[in-house]
Structure formats: structure tokens, C-alpha cells
PDB file as gemmi writes it, atoms N, CA and C in Angstrom:
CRYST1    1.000    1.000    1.000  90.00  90.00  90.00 P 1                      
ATOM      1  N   UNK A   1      18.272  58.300 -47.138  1.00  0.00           N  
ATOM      2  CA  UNK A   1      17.556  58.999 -46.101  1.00  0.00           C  
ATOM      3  C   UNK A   1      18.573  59.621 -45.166  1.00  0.00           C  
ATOM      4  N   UNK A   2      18.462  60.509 -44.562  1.00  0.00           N  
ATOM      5  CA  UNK A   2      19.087  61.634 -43.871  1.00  0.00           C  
ATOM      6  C   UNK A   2      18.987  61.151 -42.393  1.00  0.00           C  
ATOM      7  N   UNK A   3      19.481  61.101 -41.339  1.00  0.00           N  
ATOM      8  CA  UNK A   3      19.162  60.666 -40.122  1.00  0.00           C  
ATOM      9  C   UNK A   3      20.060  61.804 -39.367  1.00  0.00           C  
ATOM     10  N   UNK A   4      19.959  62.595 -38.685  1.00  0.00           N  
ATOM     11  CA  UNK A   4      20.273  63.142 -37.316  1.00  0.00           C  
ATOM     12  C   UNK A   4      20.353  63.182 -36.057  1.00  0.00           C  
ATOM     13  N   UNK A   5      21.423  63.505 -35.412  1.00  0.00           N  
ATOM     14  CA  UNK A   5      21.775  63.465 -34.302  1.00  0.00           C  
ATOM     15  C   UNK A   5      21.616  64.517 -33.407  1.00  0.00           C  
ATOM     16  N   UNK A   6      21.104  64.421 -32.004  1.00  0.00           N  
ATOM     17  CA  UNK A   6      21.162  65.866 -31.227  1.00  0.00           C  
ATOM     18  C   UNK A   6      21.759  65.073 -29.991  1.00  0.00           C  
ATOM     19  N   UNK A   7      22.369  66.278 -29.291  1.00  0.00           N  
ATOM     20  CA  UNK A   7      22.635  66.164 -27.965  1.00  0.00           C  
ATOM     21  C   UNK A   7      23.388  64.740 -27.865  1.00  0.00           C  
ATOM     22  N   UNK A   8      23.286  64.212 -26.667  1.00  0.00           N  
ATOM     23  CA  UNK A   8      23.875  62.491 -26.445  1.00  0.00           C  
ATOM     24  C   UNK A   8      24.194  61.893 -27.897  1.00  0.00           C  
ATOM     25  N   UNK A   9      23.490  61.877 -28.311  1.00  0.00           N  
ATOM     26  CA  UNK A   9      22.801  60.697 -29.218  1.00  0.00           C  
ATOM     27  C   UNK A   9      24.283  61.514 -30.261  1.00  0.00           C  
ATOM     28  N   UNK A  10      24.499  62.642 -30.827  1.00  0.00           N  
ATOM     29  CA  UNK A  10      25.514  63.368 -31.524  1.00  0.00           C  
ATOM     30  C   UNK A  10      26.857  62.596 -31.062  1.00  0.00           C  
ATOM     31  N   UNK A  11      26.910  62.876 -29.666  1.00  0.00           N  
ATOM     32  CA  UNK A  11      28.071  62.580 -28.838  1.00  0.00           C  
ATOM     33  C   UNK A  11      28.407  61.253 -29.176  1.00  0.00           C  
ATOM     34  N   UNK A  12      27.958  60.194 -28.562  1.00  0.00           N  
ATOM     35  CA  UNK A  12      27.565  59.001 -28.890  1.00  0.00           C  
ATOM     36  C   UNK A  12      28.295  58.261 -30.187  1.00  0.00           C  
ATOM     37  N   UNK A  13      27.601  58.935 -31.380  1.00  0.00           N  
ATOM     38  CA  UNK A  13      27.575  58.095 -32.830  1.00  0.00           C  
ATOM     39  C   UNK A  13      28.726  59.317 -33.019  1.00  0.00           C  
ATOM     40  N   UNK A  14      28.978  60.258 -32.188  1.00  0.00           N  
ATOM     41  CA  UNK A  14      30.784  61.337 -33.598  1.00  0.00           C  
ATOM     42  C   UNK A  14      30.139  61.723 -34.559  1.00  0.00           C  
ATOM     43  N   UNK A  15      29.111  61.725 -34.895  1.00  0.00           N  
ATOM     44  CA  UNK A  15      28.590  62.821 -36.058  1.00  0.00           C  
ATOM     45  C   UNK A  15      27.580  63.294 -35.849  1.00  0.00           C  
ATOM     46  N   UNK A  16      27.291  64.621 -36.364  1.00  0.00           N  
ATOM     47  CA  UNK A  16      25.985  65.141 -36.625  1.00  0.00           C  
ATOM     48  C   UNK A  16      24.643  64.439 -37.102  1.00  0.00           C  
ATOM     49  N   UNK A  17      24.939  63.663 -38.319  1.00  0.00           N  
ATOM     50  CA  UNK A  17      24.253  63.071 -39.469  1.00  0.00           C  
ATOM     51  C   UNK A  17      24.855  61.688 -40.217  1.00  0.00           C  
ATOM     52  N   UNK A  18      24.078  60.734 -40.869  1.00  0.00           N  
ATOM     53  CA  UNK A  18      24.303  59.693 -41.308  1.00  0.00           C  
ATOM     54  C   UNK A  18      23.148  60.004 -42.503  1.00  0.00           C  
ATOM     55  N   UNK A  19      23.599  59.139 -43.709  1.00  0.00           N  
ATOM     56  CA  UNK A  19      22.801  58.840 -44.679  1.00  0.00           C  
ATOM     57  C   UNK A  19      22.641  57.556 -45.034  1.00  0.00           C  
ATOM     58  N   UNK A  20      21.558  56.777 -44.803  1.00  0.00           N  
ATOM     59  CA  UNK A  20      21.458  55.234 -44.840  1.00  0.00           C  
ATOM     60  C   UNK A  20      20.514  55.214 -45.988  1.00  0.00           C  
ATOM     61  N   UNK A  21      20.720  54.416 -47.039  1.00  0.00           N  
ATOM     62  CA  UNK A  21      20.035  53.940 -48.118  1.00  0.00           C  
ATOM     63  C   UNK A  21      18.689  53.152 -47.927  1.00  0.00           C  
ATOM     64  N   UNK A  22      17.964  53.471 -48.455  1.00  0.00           N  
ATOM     65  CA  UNK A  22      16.709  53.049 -48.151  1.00  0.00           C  
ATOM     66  C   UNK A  22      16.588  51.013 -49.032  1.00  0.00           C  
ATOM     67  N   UNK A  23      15.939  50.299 -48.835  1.00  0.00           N  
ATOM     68  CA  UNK A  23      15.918  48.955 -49.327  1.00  0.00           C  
ATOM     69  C   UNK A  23      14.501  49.760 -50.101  1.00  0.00           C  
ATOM     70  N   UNK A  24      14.106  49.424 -51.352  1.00  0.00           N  
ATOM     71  CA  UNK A  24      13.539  49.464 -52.440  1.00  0.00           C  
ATOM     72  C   UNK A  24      13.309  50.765 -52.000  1.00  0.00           C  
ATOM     73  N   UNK A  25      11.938  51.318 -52.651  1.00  0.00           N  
ATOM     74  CA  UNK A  25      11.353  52.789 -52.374  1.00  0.00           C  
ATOM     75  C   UNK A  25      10.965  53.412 -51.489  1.00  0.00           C  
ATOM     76  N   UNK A  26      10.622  52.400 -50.116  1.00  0.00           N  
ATOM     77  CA  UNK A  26      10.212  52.658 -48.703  1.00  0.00           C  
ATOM     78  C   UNK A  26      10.439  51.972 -47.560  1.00  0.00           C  
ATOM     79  N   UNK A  27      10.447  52.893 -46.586  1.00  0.00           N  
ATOM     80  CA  UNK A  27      10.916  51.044 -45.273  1.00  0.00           C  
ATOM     81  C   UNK A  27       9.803  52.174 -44.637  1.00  0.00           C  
ATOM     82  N   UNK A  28      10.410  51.353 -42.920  1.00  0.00           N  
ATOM     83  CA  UNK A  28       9.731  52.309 -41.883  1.00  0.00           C  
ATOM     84  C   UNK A  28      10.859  52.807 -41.034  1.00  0.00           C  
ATOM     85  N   UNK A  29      10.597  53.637 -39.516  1.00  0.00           N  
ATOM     86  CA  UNK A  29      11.156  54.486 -39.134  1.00  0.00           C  
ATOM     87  C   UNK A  29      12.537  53.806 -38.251  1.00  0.00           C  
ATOM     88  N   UNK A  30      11.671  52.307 -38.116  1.00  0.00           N  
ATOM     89  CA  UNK A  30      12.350  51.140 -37.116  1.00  0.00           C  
ATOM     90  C   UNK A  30      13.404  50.144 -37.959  1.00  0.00           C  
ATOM     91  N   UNK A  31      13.168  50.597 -39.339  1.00  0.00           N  
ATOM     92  CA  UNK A  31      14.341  49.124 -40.294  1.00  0.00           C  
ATOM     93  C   UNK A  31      14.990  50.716 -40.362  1.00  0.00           C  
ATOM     94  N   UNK A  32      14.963  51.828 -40.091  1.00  0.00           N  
ATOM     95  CA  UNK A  32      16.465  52.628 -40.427  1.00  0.00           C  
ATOM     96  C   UNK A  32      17.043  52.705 -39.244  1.00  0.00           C  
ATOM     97  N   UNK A  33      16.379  53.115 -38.294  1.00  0.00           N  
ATOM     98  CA  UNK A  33      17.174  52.998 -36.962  1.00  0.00           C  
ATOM     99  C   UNK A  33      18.055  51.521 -36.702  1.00  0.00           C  
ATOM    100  N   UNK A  34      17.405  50.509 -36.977  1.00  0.00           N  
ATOM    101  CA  UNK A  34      17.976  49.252 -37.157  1.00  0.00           C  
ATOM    102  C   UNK A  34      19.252  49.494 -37.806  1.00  0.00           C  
ATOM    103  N   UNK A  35      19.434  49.927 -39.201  1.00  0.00           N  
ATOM    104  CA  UNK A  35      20.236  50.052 -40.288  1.00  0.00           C  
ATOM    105  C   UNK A  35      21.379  51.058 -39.127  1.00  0.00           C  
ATOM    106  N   UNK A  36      20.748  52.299 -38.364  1.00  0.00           N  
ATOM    107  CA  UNK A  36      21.563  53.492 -38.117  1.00  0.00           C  
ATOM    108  C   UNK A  36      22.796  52.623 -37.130  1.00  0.00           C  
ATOM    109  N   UNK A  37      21.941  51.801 -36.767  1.00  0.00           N  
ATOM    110  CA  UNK A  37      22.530  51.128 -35.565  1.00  0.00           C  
ATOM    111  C   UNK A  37      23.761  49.697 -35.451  1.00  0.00           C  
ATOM    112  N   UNK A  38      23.423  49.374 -36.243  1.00  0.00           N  
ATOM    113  CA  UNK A  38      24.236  48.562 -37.460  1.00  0.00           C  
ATOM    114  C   UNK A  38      25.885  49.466 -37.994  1.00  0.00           C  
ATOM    115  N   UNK A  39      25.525  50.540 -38.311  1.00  0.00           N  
ATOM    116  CA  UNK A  39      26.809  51.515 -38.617  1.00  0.00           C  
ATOM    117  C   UNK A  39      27.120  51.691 -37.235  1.00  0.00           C  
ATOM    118  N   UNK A  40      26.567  52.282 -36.604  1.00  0.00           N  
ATOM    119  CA  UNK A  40      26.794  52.749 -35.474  1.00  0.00           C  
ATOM    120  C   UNK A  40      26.650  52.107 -34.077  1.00  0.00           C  
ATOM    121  N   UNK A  41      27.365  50.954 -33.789  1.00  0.00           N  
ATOM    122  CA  UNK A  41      27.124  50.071 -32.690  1.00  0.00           C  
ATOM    123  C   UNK A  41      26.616  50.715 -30.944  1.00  0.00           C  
ATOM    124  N   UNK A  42      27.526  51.595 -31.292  1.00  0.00           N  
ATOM    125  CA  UNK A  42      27.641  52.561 -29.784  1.00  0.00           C  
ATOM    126  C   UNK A  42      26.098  53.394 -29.651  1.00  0.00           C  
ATOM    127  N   UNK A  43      25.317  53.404 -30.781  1.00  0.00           N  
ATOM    128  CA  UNK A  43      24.175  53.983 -30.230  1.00  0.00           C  
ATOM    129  C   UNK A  43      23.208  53.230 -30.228  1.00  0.00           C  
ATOM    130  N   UNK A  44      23.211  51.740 -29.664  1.00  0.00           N  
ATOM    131  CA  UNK A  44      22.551  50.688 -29.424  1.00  0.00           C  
ATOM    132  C   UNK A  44      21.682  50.873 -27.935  1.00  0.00           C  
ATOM    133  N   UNK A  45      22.422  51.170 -27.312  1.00  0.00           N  
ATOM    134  CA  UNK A  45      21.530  51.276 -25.860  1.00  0.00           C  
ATOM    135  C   UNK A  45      21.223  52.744 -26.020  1.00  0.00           C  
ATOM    136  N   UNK A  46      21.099  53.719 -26.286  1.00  0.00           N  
ATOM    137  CA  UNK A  46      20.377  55.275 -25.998  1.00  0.00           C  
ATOM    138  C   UNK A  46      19.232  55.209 -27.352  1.00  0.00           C  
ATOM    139  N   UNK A  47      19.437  54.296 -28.544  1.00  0.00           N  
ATOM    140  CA  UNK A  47      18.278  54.767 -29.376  1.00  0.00           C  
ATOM    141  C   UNK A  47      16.673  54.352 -29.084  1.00  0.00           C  
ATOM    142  N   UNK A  48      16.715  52.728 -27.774  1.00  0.00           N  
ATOM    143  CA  UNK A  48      15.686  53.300 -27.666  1.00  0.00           C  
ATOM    144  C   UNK A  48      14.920  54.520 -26.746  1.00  0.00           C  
ATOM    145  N   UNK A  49      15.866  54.879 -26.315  1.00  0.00           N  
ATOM    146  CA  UNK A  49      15.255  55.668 -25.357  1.00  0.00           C  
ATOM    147  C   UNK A  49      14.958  56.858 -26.042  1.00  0.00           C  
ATOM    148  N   UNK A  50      15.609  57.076 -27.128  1.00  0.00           N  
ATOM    149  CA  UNK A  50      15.431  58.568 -27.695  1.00  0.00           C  
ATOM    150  C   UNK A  50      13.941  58.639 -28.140  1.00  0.00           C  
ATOM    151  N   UNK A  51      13.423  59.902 -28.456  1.00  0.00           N  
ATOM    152  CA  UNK A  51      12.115  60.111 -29.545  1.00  0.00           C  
ATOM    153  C   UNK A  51      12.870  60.220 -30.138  1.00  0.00           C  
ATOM    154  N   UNK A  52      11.939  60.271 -32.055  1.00  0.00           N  
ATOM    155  CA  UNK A  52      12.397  60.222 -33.345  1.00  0.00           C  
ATOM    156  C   UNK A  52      11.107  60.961 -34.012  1.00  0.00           C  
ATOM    157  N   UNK A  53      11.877  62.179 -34.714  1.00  0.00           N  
ATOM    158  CA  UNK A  53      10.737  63.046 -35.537  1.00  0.00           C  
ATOM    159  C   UNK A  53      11.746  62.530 -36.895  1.00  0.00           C  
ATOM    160  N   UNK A  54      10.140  62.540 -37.670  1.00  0.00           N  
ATOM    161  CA  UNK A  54      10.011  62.643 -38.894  1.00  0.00           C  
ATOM    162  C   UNK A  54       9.722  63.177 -39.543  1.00  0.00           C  
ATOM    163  N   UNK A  55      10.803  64.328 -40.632  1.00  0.00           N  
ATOM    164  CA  UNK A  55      10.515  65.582 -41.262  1.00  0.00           C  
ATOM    165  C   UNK A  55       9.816  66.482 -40.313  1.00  0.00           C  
ATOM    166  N   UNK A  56      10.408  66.445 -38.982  1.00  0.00           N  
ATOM    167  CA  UNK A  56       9.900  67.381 -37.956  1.00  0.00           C  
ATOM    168  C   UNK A  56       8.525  67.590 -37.176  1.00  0.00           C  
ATOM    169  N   UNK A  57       8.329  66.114 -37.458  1.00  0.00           N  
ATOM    170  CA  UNK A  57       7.039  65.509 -36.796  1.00  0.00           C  
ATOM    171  C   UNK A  57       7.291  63.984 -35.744  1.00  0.00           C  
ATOM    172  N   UNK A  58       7.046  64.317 -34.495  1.00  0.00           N  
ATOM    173  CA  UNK A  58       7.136  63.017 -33.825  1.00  0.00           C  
ATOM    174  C   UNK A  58       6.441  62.098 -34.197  1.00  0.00           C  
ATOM    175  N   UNK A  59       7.104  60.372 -34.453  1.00  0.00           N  
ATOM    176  CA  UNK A  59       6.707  59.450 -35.141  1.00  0.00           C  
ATOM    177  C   UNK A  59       7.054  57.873 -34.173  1.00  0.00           C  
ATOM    178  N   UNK A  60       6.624  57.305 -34.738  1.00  0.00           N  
ATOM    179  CA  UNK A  60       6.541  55.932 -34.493  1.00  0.00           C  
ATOM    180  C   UNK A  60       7.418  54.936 -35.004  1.00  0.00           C  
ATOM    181  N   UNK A  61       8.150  53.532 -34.614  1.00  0.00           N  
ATOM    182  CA  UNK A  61       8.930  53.073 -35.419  1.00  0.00           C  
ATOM    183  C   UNK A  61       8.202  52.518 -36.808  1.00  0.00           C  
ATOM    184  N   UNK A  62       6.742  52.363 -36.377  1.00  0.00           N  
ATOM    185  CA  UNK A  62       6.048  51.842 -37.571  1.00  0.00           C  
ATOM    186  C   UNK A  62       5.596  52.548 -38.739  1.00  0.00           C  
ATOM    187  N   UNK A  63       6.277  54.335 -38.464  1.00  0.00           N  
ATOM    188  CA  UNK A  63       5.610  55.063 -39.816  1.00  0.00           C  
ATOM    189  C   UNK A  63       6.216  54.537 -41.259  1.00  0.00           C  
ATOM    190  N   UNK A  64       5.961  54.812 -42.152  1.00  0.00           N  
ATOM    191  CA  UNK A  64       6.301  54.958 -42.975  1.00  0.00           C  
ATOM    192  C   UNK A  64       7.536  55.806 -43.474  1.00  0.00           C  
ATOM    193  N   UNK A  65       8.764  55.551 -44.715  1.00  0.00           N  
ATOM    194  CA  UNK A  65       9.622  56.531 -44.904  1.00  0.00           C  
ATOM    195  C   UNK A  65       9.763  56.581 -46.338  1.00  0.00           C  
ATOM    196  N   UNK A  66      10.268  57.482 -46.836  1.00  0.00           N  
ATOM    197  CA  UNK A  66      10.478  57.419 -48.331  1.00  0.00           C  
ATOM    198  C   UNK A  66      11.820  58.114 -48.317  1.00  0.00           C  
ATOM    199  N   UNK A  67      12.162  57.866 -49.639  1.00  0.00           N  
ATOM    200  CA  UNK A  67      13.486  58.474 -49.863  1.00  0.00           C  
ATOM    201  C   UNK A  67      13.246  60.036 -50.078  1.00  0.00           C  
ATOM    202  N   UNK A  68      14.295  60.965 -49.433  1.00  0.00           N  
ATOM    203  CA  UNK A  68      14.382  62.213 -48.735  1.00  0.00           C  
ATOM    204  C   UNK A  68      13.934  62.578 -47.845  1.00  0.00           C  
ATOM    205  N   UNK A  69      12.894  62.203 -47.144  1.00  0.00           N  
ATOM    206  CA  UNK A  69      12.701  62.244 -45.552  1.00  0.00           C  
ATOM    207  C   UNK A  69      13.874  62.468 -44.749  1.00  0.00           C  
ATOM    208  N   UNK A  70      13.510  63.011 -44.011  1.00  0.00           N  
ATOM    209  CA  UNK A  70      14.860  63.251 -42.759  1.00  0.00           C  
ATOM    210  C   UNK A  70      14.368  62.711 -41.185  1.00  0.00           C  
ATOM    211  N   UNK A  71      14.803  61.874 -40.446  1.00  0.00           N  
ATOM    212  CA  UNK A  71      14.696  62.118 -39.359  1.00  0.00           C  
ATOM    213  C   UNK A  71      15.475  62.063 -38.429  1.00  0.00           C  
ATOM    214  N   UNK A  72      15.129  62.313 -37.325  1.00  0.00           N  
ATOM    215  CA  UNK A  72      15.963  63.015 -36.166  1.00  0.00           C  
ATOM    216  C   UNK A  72      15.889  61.960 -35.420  1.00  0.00           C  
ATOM    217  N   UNK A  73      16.872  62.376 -34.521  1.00  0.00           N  
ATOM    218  CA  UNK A  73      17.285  61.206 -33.006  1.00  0.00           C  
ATOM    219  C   UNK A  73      17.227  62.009 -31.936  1.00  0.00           C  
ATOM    220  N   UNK A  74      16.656  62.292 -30.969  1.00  0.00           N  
ATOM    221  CA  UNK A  74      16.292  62.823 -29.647  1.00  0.00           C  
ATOM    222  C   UNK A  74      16.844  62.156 -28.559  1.00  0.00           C  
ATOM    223  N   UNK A  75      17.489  62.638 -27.783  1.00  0.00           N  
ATOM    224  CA  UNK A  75      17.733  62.064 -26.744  1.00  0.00           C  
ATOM    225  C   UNK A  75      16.794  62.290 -25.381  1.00  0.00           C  
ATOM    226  N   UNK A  76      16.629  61.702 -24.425  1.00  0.00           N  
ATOM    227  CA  UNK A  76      16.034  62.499 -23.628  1.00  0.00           C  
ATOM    228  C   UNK A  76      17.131  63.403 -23.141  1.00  0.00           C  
ATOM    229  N   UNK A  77      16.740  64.510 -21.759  1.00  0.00           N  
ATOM    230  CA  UNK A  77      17.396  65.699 -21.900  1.00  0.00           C  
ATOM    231  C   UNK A  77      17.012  66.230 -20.553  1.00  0.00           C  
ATOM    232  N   UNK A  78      17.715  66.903 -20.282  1.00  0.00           N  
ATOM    233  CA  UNK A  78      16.667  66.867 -18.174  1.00  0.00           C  
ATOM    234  C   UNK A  78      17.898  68.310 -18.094  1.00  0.00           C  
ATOM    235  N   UNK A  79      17.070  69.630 -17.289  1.00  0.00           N  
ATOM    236  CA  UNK A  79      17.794  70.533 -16.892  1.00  0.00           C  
ATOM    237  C   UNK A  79      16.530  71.294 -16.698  1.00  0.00           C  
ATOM    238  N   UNK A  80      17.311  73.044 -15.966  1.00  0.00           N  
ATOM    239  CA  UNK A  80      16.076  74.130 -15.643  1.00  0.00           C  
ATOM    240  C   UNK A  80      16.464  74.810 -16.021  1.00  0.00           C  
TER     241      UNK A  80                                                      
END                                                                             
């Protein structure tokens, strides 16, 4: 599965993108962030604050994921 980074959350983890292996054919949105977070210690305190779209739909930690899904990491974001 594909996971992305914007803004902070980019800064944060040093990359754009991560690819975390899924455990059998499906998890949910909350055992990859778990997993993202695990690689990535430093984005322990901002992930929960971020939203998270899935395949470009805002989601829940409890959706569902399958392998090739992509989702995103949002940070919050404040300006005019």
C-alpha cells in the first residue's frame, strides 16, 4: 500500500511516500498508520492530528484497505 505525505507530515517523516505491506489481503486505515509509524517514529505525535484520505476520499481509521489503495496524510494547515 502506498501512503503519502503532505506538508508537516512530508517534513516530519523526509519523504514524500512510504510503501508498507499489507498483513494478508486487507487491514484497515489505523493497522497502516500504526505500521507507518513504526518506520517512522518522528511522525508519532502529528499523525493523530492529521486527516487521512483514502484513494482521495476522507476516511476513518476503521475503513477498510486493500492492496493498491493509496492513502494520504494531511496535516492540519492554518493561513489566508
Amino acid at each position: 500500500m502506498h501512503v503519502l505525505f503532505f506538508a508537516k507530515a512530508r517534513v516530519v517523516a523526509g519523504t514524500s511516500h512510504v510503501d508498507v505491506p499489507l498483513e494478508g489481503a486487507s487491514g484497515t486505515v489505523g493497522s497502516v498508520m500504526a505500521d507507518v509509524v513504526r518506520q517512522l517514529p518522528a511522525l508519532e505525535s502529528l499523525v493523530p492530528r492529521c486527516r487521512l484520505a483514502l484513494n482521495e476520499e476522507y476516511c476513518d481509521t476503521a475503513d477498510a484497505v486493500k492492496p493498491g489503495d493509496v492513502l494520504a496524510c494531511i496535516p492540519p494547515v492554518s493561513g489566508g
